[in-house]
Z-matrix of the N, CA and C atoms (Angstrom, degrees):
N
C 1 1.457
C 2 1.528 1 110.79
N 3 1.367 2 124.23 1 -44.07
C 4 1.302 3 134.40 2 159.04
C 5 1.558 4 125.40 3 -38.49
N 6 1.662 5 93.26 4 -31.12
C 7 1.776 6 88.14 5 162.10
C 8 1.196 7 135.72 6 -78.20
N 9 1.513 8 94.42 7 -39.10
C 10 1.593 9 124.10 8 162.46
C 11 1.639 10 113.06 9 -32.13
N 12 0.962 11 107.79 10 -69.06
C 13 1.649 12 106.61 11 -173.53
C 14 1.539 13 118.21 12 -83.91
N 15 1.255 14 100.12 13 -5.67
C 16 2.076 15 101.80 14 173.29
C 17 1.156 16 94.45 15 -89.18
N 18 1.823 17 124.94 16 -35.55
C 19 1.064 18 94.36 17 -155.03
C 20 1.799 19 112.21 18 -96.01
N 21 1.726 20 102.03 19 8.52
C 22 1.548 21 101.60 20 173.14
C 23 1.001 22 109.30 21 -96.76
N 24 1.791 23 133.55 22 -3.86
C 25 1.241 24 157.47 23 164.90
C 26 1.299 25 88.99 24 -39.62
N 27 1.581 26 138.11 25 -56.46
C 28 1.600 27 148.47 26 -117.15
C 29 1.609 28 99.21 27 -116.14
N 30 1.244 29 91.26 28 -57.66
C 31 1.419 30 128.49 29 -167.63
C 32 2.541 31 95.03 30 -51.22
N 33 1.335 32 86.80 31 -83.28
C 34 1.707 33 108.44 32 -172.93
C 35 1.700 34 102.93 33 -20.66
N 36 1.880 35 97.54 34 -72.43
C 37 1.690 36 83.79 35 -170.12
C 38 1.679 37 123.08 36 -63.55
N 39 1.326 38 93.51 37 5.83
C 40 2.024 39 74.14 38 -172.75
C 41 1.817 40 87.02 39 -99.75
N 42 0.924 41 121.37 40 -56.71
C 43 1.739 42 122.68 41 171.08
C 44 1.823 43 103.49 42 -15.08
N 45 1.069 44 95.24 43 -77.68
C 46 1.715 45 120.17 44 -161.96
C 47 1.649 46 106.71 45 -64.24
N 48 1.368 47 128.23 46 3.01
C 49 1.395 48 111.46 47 -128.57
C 50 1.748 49 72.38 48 -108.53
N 51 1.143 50 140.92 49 3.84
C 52 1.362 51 137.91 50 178.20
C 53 1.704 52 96.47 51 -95.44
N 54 1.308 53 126.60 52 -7.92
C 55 1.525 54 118.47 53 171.12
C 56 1.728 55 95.88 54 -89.37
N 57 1.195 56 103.84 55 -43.91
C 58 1.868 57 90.38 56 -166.30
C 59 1.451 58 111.34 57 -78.91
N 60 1.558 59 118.36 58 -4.86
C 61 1.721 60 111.49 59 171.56
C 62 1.367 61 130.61 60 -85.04
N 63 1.614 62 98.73 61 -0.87
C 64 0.982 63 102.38 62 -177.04
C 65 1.570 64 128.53 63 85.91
N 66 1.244 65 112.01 64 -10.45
C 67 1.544 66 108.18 65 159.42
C 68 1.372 67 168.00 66 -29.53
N 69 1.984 68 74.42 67 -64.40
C 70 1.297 69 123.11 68 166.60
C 71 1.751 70 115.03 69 -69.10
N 72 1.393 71 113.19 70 -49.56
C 73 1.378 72 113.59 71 153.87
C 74 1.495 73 127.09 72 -50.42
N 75 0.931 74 108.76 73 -32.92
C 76 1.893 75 116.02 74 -167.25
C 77 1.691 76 100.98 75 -81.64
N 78 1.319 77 114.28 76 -36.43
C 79 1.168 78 129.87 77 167.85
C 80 1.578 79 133.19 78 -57.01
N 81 1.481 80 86.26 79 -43.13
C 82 1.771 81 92.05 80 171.34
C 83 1.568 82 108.09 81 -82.00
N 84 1.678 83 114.07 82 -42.78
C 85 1.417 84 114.04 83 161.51
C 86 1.584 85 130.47 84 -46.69
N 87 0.850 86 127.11 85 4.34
C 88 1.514 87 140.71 86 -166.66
C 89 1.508 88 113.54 87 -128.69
N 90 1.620 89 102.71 88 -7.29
C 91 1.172 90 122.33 89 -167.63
C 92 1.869 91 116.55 90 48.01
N 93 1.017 92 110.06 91 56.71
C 94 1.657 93 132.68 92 -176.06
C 95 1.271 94 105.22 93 -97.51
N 96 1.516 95 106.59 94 -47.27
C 97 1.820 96 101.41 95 -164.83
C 98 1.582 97 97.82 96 -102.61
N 99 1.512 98 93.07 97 114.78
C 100 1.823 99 109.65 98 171.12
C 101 1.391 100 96.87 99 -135.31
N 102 1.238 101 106.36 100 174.06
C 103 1.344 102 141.78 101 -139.45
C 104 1.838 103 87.95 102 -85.42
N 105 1.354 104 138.32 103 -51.95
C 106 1.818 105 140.98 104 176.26
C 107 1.424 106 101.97 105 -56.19
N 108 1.803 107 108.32 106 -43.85
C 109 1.447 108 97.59 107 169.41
C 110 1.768 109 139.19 108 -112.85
N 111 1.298 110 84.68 109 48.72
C 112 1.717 111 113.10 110 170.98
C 113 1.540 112 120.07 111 -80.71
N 114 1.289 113 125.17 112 -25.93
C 115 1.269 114 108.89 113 156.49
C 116 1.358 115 123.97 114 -102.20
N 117 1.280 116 113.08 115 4.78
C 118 1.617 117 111.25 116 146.25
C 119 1.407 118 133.09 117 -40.77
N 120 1.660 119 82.40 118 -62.62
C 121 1.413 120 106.36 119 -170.95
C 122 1.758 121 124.41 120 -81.45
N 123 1.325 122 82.83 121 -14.56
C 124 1.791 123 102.35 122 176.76
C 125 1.797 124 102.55 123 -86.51
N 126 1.013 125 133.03 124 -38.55
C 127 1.572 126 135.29 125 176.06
C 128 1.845 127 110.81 126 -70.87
N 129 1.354 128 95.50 127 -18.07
C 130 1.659 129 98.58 128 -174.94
C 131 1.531 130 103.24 129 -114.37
N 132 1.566 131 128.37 130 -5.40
C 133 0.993 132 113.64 131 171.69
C 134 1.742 133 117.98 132 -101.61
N 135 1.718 134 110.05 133 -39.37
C 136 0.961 135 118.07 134 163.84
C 137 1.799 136 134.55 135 -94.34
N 138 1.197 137 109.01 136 9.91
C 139 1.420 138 112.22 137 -171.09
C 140 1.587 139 91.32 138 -133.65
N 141 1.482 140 116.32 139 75.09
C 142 1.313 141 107.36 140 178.80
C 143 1.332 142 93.42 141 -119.01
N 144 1.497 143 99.60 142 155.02
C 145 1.616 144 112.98 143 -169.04
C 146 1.831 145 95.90 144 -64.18
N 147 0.901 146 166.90 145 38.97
C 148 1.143 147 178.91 146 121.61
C 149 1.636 148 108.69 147 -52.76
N 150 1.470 149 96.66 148 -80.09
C 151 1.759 150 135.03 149 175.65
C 152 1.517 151 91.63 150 -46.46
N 153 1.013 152 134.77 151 -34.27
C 154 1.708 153 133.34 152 -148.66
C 155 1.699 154 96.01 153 -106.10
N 156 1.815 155 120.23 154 -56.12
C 157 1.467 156 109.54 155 170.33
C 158 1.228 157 122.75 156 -46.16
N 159 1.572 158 119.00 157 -27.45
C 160 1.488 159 131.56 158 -151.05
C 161 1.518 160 99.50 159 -72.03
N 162 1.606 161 97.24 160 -58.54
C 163 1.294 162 112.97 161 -156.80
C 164 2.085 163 96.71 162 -71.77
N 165 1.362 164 115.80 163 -35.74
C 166 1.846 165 122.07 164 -172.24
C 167 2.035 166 82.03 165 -61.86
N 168 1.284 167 145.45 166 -5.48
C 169 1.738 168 113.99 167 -144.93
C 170 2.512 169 73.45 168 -136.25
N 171 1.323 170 125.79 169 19.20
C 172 0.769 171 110.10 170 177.32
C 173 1.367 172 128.08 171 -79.38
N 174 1.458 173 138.26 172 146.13
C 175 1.442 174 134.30 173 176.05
C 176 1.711 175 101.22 174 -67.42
N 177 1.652 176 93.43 175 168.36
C 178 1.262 177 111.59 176 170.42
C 179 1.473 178 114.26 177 99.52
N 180 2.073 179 107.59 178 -176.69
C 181 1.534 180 107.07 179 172.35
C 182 1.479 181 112.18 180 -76.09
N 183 0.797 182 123.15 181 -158.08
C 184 1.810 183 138.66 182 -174.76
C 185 1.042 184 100.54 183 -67.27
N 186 2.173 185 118.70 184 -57.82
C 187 1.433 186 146.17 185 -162.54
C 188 1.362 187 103.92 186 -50.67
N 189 1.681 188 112.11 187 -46.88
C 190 1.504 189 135.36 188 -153.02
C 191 1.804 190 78.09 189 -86.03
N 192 1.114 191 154.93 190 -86.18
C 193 1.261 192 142.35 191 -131.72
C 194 1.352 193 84.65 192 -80.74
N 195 0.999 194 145.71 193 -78.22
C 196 1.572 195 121.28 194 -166.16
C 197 0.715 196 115.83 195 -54.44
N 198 1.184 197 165.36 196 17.78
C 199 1.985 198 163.60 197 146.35
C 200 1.516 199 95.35 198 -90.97
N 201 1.098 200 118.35 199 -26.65
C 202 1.505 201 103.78 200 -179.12
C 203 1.468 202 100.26 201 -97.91
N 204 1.166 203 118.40 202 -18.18
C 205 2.002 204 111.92 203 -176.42
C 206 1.659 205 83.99 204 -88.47
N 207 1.069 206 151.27 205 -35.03
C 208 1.497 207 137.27 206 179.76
C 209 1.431 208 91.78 207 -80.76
N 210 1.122 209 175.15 208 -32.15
C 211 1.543 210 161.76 209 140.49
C 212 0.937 211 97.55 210 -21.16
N 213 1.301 212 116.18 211 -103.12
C 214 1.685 213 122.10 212 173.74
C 215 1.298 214 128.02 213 22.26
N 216 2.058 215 81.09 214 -87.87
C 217 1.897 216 103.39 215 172.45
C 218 1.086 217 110.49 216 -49.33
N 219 1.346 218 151.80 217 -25.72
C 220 1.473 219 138.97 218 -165.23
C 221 1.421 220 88.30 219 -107.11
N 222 1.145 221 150.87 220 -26.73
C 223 1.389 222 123.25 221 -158.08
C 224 1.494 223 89.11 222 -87.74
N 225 1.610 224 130.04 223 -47.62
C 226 1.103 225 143.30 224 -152.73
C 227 1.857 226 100.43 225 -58.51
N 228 1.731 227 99.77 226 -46.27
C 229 1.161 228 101.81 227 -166.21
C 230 1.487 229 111.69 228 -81.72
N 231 1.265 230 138.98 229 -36.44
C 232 1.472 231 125.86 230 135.18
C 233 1.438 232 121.55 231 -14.37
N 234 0.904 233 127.67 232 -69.67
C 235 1.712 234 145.34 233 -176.05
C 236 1.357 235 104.07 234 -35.99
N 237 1.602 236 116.12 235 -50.16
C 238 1.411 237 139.20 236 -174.28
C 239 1.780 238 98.49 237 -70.86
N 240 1.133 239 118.48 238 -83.23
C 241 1.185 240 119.81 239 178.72
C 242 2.140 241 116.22 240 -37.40
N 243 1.048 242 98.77 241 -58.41
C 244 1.528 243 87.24 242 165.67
C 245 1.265 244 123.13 243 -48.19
N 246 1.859 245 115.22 244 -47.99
C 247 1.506 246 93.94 245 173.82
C 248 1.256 247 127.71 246 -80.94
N 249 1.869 248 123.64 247 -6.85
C 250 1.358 249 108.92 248 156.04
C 251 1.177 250 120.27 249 -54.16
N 252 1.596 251 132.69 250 -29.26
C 253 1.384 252 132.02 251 -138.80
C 254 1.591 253 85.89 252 -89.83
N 255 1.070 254 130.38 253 -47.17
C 256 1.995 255 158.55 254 -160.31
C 257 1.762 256 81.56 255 -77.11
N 258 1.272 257 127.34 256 -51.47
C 259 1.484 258 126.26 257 -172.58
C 260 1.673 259 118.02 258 -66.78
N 261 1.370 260 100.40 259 -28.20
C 262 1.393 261 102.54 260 170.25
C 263 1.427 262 133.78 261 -96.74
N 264 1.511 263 105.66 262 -1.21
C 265 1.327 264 124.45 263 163.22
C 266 1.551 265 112.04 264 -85.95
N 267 1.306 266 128.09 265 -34.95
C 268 1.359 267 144.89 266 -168.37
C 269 1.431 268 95.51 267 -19.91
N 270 1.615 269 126.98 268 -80.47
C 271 1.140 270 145.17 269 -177.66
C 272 1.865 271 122.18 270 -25.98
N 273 0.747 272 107.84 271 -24.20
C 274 1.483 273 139.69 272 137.37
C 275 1.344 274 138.75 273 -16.65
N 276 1.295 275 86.17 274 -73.69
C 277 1.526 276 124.57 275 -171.71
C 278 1.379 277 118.78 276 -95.95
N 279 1.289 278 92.06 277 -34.95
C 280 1.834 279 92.02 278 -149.71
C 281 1.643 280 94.15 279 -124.33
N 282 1.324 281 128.48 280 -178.38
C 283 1.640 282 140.78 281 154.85
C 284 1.038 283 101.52 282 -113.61
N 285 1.594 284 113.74 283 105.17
C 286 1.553 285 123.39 284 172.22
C 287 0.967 286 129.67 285 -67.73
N 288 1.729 287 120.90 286 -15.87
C 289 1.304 288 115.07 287 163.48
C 290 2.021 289 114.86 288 -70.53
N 291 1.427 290 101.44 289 -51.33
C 292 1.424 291 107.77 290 177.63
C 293 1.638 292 110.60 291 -32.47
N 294 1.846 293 111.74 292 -61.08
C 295 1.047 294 105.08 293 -173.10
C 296 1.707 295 110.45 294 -88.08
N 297 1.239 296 134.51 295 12.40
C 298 1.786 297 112.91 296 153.34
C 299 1.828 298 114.62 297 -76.48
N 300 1.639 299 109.95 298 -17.55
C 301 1.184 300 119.31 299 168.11
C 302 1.303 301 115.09 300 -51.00
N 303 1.360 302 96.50 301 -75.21
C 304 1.743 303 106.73 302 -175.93
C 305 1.927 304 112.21 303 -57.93
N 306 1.353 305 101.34 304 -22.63
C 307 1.731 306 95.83 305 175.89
C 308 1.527 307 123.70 306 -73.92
N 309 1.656 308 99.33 307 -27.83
C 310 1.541 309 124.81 308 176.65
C 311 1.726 310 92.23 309 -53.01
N 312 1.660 311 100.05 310 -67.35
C 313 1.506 312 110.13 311 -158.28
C 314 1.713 313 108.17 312 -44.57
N 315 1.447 314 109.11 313 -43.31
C 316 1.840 315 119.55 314 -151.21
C 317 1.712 316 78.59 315 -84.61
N 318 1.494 317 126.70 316 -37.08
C 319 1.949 318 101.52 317 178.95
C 320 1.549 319 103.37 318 -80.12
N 321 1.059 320 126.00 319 23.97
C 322 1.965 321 121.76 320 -170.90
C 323 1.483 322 86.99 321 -113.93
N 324 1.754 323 119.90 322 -35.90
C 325 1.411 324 111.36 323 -166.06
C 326 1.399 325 99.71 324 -90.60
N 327 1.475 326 136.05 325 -36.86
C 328 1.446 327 146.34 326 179.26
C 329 1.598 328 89.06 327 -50.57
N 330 1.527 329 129.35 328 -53.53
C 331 1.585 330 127.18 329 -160.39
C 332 1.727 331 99.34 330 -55.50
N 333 1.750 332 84.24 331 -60.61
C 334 2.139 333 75.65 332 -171.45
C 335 1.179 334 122.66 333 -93.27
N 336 1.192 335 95.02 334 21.16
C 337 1.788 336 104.76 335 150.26
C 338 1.227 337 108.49 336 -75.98
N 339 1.479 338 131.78 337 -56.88
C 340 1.613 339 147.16 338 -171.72
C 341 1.808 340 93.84 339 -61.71
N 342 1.171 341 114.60 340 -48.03
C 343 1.449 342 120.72 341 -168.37
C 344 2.213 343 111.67 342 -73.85
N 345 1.323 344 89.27 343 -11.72
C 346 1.607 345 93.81 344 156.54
C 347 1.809 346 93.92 345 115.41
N 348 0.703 347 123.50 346 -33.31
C 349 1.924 348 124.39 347 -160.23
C 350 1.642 349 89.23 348 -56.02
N 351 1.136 350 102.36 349 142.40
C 352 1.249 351 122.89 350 153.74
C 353 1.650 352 146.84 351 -49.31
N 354 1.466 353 131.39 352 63.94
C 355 1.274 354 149.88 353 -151.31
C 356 1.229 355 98.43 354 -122.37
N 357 1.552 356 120.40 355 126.79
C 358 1.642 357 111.80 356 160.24
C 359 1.578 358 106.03 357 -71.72
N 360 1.250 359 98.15 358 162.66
C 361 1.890 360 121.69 359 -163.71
C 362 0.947 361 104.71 360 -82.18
N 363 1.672 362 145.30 361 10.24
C 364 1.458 363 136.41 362 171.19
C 365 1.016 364 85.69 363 -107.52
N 366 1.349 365 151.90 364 -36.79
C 367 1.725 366 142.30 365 -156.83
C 368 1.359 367 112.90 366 -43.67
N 369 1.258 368 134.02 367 -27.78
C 370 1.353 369 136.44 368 173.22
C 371 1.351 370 107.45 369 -87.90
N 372 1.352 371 132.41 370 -31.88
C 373 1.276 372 111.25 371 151.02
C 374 1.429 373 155.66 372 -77.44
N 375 1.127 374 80.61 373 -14.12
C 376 1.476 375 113.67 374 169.17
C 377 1.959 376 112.45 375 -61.50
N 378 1.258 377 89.50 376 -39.66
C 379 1.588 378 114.30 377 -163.48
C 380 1.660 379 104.57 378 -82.20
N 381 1.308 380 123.88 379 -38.64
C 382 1.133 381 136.71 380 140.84
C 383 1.846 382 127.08 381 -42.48
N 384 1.069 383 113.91 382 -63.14
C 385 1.477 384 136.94 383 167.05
C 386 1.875 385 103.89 384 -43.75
N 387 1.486 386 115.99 385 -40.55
C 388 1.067 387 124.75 386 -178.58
C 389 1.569 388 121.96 387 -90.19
N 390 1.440 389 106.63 388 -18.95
C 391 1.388 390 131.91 389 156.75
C 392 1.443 391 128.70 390 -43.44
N 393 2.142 392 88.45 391 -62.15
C 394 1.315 393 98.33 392 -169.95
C 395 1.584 394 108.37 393 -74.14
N 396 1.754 395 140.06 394 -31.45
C 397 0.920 396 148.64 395 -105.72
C 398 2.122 397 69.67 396 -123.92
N 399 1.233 398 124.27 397 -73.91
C 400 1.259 399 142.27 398 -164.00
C 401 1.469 400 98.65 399 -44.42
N 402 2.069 401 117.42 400 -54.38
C 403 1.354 402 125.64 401 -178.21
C 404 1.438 403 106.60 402 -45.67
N 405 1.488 404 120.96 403 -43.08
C 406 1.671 405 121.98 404 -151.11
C 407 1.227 406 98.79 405 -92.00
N 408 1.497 407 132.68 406 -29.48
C 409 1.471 408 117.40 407 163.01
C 410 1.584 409 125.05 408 -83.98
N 411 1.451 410 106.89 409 -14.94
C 412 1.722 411 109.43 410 160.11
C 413 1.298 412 104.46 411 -111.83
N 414 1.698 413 114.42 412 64.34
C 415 1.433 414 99.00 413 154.70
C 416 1.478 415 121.22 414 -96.98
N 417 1.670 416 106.90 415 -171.95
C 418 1.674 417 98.15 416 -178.41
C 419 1.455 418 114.53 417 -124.89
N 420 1.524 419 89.30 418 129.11
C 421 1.722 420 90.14 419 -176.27
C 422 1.366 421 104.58 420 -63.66
């Protein structure tokens, strides 16, 4: 049982990790994610070569990694569906133009971060954080 839960410990965030980036939301907000293109979006959100090393490097018997890759899959795929559901409300909430701005900006600062310049490591979240906060008082009725 101890494998069981370390190894969905391992397993969950790389599965799920297309609900918490926000993608998957931006996607349903954009009206992108429908139902013809659900296994598109289901092979690229949950079957990412990431999700796939995670699960080949797990402890345990055979029994134990598949009970924990079916854990996983269901928690992951919940995770997904909530943030479509949260993604299609967005519009709502937020000014979607404001925040593809500020998302542009936080992957421009993540780039020359990768590209060597000197940026502290919250600046993209920060930049985001300032996104969301700016979108909800300039949103559009």
């Amino acid at each position: 049982m101890n494998h069981i839960i370390a190894n969905v410990k391992k397993v969950v965030p790389m599965l799920s990790l297309a609900a918490f980036d926000g993608h998957i939301a931006l996607l349903a907000a954009n009206g992108l994610f429908t139902i013809p293109l659900a296994p598109v979006h289901g092979l690229s959100a949950l079957a990412g070569p990431a999700a796939l090393f995670t699960a080949m490097t797990l402890s345990g018997t055979s029994k134990e990694k598949i009970v924990a890759g079916l854990i996983a899959g269901v928690i992951a795929t919940l995770a997904i569906i909530l943030a479509a559901l949260a993604g299609d409300k967005m519009h709502l909430f937020f000014n979607m133009r404001i925040l593809k701005i500020a998302g542009g900006l936080a992957i421009l600062t993540i780039s020359l971060m990768i590209f060597g310049l000197k940026i502290p490591s919250k600046t993209p979240l920060v930049m985001m954080m300032g996104g969301f906060m700016i979108s909800m008082i300039w949103r559009t009725q």
